[in-house]
C-alpha positions as CSV (number, residue, x, y, z in Angstrom):
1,X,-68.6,29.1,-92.2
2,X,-66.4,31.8,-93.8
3,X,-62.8,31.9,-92.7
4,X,-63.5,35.5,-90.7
5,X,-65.7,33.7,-88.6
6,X,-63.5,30.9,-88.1
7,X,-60.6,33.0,-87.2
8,X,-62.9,35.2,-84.8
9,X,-64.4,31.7,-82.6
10,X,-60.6,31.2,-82.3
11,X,-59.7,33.9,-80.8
12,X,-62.6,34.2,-78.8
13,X,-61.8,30.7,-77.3
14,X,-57.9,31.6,-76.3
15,X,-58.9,34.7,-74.8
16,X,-61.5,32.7,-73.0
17,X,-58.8,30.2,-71.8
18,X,-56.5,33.2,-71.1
19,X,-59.1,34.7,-68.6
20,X,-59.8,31.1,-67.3
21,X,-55.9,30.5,-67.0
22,X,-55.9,33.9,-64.8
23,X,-58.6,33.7,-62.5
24,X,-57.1,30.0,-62.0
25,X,-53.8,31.6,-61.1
26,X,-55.4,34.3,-58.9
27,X,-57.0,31.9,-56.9
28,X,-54.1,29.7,-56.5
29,X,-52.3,32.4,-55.7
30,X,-54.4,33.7,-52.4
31,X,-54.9,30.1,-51.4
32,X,-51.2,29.8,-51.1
33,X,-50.9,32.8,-49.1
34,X,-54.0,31.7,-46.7
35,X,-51.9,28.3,-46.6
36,X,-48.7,30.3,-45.6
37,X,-51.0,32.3,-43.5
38,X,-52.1,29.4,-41.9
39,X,-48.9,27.6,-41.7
40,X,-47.2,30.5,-40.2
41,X,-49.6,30.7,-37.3
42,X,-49.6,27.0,-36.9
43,X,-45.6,27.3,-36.1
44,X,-46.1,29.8,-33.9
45,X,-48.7,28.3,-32.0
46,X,-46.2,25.4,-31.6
47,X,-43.7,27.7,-30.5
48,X,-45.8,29.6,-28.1
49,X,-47.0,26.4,-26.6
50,X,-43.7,25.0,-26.4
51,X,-42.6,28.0,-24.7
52,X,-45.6,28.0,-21.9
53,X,-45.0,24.0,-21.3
54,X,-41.3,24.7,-20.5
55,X,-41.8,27.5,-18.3
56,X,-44.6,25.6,-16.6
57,X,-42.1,22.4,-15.9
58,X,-39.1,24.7,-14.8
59,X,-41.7,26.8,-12.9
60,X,-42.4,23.6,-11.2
61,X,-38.8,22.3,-10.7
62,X,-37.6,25.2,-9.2
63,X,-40.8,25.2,-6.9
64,X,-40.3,21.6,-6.0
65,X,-36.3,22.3,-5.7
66,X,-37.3,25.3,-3.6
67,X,-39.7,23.0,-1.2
68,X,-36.6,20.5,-1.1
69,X,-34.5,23.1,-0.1
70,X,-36.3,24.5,2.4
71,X,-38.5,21.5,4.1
72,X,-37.7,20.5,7.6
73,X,-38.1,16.9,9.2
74,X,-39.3,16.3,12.5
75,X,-38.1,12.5,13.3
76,X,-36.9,10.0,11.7
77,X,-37.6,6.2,10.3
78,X,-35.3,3.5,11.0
79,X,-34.5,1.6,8.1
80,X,-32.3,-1.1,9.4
81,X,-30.4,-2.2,12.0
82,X,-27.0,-4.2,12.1
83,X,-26.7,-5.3,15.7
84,X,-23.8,-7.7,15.1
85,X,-21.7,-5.1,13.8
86,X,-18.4,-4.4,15.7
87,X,-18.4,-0.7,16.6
88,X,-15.6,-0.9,18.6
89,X,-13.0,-1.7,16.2
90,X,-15.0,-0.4,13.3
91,X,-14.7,2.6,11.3
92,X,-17.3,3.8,8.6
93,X,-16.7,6.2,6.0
94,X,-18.4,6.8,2.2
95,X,-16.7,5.6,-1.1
96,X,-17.6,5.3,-4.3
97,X,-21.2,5.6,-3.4
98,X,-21.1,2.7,-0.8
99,X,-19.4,2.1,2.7
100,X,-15.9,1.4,3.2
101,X,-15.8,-0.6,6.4
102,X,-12.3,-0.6,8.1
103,X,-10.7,-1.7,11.2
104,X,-7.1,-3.2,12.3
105,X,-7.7,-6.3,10.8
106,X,-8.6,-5.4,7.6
107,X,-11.2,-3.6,5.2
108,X,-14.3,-4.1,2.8
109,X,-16.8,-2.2,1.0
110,X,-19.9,-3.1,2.4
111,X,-24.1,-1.6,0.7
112,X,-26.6,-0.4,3.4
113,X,-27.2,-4.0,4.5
114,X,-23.7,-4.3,4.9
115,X,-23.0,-7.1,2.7
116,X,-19.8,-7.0,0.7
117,X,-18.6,-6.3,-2.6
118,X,-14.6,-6.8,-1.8
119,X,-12.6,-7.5,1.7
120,X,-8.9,-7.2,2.1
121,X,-7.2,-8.8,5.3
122,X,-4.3,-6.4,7.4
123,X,-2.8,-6.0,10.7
124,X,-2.8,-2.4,11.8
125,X,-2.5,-0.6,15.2
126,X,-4.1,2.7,14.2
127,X,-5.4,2.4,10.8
128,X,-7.0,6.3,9.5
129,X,-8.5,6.3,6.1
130,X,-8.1,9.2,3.3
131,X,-11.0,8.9,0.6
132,X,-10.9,10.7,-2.8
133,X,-14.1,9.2,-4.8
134,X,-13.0,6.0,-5.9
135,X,-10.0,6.2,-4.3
136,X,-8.7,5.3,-0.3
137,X,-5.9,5.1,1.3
138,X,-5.6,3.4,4.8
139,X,-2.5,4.7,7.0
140,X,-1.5,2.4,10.0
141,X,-0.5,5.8,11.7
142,X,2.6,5.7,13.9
143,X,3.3,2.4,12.1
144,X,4.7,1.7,8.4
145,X,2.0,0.1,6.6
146,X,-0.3,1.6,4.1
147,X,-2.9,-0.1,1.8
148,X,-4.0,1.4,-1.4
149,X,-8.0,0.5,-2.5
150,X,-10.1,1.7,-5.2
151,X,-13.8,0.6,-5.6
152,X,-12.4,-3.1,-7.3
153,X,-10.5,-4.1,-3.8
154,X,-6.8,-3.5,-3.2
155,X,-4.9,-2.1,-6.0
156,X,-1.0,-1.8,-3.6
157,X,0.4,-1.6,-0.8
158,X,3.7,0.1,1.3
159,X,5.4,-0.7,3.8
160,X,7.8,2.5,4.8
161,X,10.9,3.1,6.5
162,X,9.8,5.5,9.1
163,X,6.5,6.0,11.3
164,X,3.6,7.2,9.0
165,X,2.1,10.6,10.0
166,X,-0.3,11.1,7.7
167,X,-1.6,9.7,4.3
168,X,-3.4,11.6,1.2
169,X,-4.6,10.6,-2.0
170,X,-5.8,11.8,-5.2
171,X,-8.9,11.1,-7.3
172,X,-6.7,8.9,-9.3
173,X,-4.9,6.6,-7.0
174,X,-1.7,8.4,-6.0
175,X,-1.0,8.7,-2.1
176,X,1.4,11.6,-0.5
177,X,2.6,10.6,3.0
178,X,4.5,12.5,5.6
179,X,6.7,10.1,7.6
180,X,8.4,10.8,11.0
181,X,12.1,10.1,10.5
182,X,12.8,11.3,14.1
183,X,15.9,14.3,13.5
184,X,14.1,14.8,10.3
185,X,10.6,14.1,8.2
186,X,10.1,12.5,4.8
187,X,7.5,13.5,2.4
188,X,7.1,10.4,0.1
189,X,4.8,10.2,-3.1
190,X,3.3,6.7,-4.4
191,X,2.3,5.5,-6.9
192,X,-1.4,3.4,-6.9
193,X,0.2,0.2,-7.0
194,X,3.0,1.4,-3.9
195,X,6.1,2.2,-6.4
196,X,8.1,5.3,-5.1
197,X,7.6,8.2,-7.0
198,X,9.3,10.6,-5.1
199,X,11.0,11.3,-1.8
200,X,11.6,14.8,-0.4
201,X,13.7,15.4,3.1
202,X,12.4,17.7,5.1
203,X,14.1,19.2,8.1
204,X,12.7,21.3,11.3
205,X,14.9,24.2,10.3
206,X,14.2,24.4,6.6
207,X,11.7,24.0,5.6
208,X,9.9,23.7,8.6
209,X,7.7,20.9,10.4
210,X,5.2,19.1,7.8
211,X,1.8,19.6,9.2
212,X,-0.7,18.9,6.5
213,X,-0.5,17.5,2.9
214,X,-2.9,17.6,-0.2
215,X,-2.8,16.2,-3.1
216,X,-4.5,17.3,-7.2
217,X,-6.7,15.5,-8.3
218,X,-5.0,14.3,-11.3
219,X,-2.4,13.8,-8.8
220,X,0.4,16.2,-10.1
221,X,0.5,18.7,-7.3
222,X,1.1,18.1,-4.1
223,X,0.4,21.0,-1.5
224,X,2.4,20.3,1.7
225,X,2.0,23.2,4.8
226,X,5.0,23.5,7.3
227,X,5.3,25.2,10.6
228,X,8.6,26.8,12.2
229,X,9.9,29.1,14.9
230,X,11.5,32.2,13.4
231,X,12.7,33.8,16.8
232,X,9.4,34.2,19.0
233,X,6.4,33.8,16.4
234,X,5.5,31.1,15.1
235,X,5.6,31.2,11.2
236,X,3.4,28.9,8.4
237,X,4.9,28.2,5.2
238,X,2.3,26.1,2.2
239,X,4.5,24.8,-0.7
240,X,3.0,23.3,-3.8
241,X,5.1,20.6,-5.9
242,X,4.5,20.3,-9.4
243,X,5.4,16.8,-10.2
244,X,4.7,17.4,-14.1
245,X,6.8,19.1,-17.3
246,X,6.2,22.3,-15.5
247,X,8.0,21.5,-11.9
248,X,11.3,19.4,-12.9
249,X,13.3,22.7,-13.8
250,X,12.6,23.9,-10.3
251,X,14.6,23.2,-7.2
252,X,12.6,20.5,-4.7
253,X,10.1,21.5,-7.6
254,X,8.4,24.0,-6.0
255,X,6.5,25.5,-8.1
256,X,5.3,28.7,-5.4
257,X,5.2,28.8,-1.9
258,X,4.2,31.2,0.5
259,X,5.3,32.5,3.8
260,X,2.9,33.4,6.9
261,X,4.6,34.9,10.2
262,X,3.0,34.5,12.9
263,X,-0.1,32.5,11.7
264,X,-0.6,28.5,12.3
265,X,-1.8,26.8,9.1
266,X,-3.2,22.8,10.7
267,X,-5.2,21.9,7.5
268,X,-4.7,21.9,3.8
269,X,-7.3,20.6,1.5
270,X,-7.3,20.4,-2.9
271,X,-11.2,21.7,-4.1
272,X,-10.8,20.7,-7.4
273,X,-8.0,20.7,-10.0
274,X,-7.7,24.2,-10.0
275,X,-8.7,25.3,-6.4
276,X,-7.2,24.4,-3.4
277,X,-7.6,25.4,0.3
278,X,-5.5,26.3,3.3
279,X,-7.7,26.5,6.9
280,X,-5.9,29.0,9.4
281,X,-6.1,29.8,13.2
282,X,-7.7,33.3,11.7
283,X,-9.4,32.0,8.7
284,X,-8.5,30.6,5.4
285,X,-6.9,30.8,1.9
286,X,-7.9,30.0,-1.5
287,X,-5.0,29.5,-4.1
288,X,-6.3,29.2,-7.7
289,X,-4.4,27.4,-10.3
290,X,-3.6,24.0,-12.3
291,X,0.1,24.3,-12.7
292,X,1.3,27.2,-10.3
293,X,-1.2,27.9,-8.0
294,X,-1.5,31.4,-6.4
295,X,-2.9,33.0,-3.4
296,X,-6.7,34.1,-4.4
297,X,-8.8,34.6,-1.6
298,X,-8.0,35.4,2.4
299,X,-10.7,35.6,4.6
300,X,-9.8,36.4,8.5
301,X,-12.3,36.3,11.2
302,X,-11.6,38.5,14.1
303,X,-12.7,35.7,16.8
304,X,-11.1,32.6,18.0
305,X,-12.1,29.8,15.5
306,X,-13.6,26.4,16.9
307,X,-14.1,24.5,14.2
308,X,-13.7,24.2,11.0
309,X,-15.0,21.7,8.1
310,X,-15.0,21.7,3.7
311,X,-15.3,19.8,0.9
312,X,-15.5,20.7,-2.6
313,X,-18.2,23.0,-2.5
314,X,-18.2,24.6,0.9
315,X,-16.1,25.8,3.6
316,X,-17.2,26.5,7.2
317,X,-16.0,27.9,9.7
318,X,-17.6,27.8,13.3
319,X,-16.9,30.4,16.1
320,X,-18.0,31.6,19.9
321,X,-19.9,34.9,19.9
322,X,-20.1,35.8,23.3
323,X,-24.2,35.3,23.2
324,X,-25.2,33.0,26.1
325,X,-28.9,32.6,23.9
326,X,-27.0,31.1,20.7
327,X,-23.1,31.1,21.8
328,X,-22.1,29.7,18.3
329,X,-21.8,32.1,14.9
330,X,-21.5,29.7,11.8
331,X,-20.0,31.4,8.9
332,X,-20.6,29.1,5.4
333,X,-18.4,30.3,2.2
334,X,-18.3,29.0,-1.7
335,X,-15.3,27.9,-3.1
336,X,-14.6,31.1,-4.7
337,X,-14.9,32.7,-1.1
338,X,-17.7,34.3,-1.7
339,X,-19.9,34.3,2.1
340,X,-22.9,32.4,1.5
341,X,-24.5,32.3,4.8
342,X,-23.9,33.1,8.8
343,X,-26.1,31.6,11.4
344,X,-26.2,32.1,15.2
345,X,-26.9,28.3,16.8
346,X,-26.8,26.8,20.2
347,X,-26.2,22.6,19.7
348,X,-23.7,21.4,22.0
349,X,-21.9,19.2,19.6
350,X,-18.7,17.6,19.7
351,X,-18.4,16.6,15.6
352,X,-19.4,19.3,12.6
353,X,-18.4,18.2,9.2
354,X,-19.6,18.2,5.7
355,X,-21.2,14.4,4.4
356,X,-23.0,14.0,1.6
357,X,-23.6,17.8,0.5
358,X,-24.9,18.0,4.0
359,X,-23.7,19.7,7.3
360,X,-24.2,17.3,10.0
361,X,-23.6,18.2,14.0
362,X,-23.5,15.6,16.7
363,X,-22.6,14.1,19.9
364,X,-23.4,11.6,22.1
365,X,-27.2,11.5,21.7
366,X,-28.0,14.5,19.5
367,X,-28.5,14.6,16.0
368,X,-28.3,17.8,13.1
369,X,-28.6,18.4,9.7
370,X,-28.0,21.4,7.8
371,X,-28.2,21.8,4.2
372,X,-25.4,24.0,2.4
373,X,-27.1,27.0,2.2
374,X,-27.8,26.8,6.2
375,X,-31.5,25.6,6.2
376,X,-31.7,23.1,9.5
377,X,-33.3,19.8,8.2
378,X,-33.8,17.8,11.4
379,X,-32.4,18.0,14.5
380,X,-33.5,15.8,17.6
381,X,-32.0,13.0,20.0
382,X,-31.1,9.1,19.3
383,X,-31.6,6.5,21.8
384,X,-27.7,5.0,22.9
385,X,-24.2,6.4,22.4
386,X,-23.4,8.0,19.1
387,X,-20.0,7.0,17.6
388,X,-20.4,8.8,14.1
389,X,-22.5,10.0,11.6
390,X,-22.9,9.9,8.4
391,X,-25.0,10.6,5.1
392,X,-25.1,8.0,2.7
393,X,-28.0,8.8,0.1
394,X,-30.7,10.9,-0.6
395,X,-32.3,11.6,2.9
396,X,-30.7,8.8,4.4
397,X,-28.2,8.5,7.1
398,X,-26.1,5.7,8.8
399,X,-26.1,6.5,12.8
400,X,-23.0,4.1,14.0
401,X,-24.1,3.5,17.7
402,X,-22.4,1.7,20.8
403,X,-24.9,-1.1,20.3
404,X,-24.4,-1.4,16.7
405,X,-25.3,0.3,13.2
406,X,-28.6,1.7,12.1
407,X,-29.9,2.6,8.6
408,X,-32.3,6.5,9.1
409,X,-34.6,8.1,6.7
410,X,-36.0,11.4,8.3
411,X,-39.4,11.7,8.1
């Protein structure tokens, strides 16, 4: 075979391999953009279904959160009954996510079938408990003793100089009383094991009468509201004392105060650790601020208030309208002040207050419960004499009765 020939097979063959090498590279390349294609689609697929699955579930929550919300009992299931229980001397209030049981002789924190975790033994004339989570403070009012409990048992104890008025503590243990000195008034602070902090001495002239106290809940400000005659008006003056870095360059360290002529101011109340809460004859004021609160919010109603109620997330206020149909208007705020509902009602009851998140309304044999936004859950009337009320878990209730304690789910 001549050397032309040879030389032409060659070339034939790598140009053969060439064109092979191409259409192997062509191919490759549009399977690998089908299998981006493809892989592209896939994703968003995924992504679409993911999307439709989540808007499906939170479709569903809120529609199930709506039905909560909105849903109405019309009785009620008694769960247990406690007849031995001792309703006379009694009290029952919610800590910690069980029952704190308290009476002259001593306390415990009992579960729903009352059995209990801790008890601590006293001897108390009029004992009045204060509650901050896991945190409680129990005042023998008009006496000197107060004992200091946290969800564990008893964490201290005082015994004070002068007749306790009124005991408050904060979400970490420290307790602010106001004791009756008889020419003058003492504000004391504690700490939770019953060490002195701090004393203040107050007098009727200046700064006024202590009528309420409220303490942070980190327990560094203490919000104390005084009353006093300046001529022929009565006058309302709310201090706050900074008991941190901030208030010990400040005389009495008082961080603010503020002055209100002619207006009584009965209740004081810390939100949170920024928000706090004074309840007036005409209304109330929010005061925003960790350090130095200031005035925020005032909110006056027109009509003569009967009662009031709050906790951390609402503040009511309940007052005659004049209508003989539904004589009751109840106005419902936020903590921000913002109004979130007003209802016309007719329940003769004796106790409103917030438990649990919920509104509840009694008195001696009727029953009501109001969620926060102003939705009536049940309302009916209970067999016996109603001594209080109380939520203490989802959809369940303890009814304290003259014939002993009962365990409700509404139904």
């Amino acid at each position: 075979m001549s050397n032309v020939f040879k030389k032409f097979l060659k070339k034939r063959k790598r140009a053969k391999i060439q064109a092979q090498n191409e259409k192997a590279a062509r191919t490759a390349g549009r399977n690998g953009d089908d299998y981006q294609q493809q892989l592209s689609r896939h994703r968003h697929a995924v992504i679409r279904k993911t999307v439709i699955t989540a808007s499906v579930v939170i479709a569903a929550a809120a529609a199930l959160l709506i039905f909560i919300e909105k849903r109405s009992y019309r009785s009620y299931k008694t769960i247990q009954i406690h007849e031995q229980e001792d309703v006379v001397s009694n009290q029952y209030e919610m800590m910690s996510g069980k029952i704190l049981r308290y009476s002259p002789e001593g306390a415990s924190l009992v579960n729903n079938e009352m059995s209990a975790y801790w008890s601590s033994l006293y001897e108390m004339q009029n004992p009045v408990a204060d509650i901050n989570d896991d945190w409680a403070v129990i005042a023998d009012v008009d006496g000197t003793e107060l004992r200091i409990f946290n969800k564990e048992g008893e964490a201290g104890s005082v015994t004070t100089s002068y007749s306790i008025v009124k005991a408050r503590i904060s979400a970490n243990g420290l307790v602010a009383a106001i004791l009756d000195g008889g020419d003058s008034t003492w504000i004391n602070y504690y700490a939770s094991d019953g060490s002195l902090i701090a004393e203040n001495q107050t007098h009727v002239e200046d700064p006024g009468y202590p009528m309420d106290i409220a303490v942070s809940d980190d327990g560094e400000i203490m919000m104390v509201t005084y009353q006093f005659i300046d001529g022929s008006d009565t006058t309302s003056y709310v201090a706050f004392y900074n008991f941190g870095d901030v208030g010990q360059n400040e005389p009495d360290r008082i961080v603010s105060g503020y002055t209100y002529e002619g207006v009584v101011i009965p209740e004081i109340e810390y939100l949170d650790a920024d928000s706090s809460l004074a309840l007036r004859e005409d209304g109330f004021t929010l005061y925003k601020g960790r350090q130095i609160p200031k005035e925020a919010v005032t909110e006056k109603v027109d009509k003569e208030i009967v009662s009031t109620f709050s906790d951390d997330e609402t503040i009511g206020m309940v007052f005659k309208n004049g209508d003989k149909d539904k004589k009751y208007t109840m106005k419902v705020y936020s903590p921000e002040g913002n109004l979130r509902f007003e209802k016309n009602f007719n329940i003769p009851y004796t106790t409103i207050k917030m438990s649990g998140g919920n509104i509840l309304l009694y008195n001696d044999s009727q029953i009501c419960v109001m969620n926060s936004r102003g939705t009536t859950k049940y309302t009916g009337t209970v067999d016996g004499s109603i001594n209080n009320f109380i939520k203490i878990g989802w959809n369940r209730y303890l009814l304290v009765m003259d014939s002993g304690v009962r365990v409700i789910k509404l139904s």
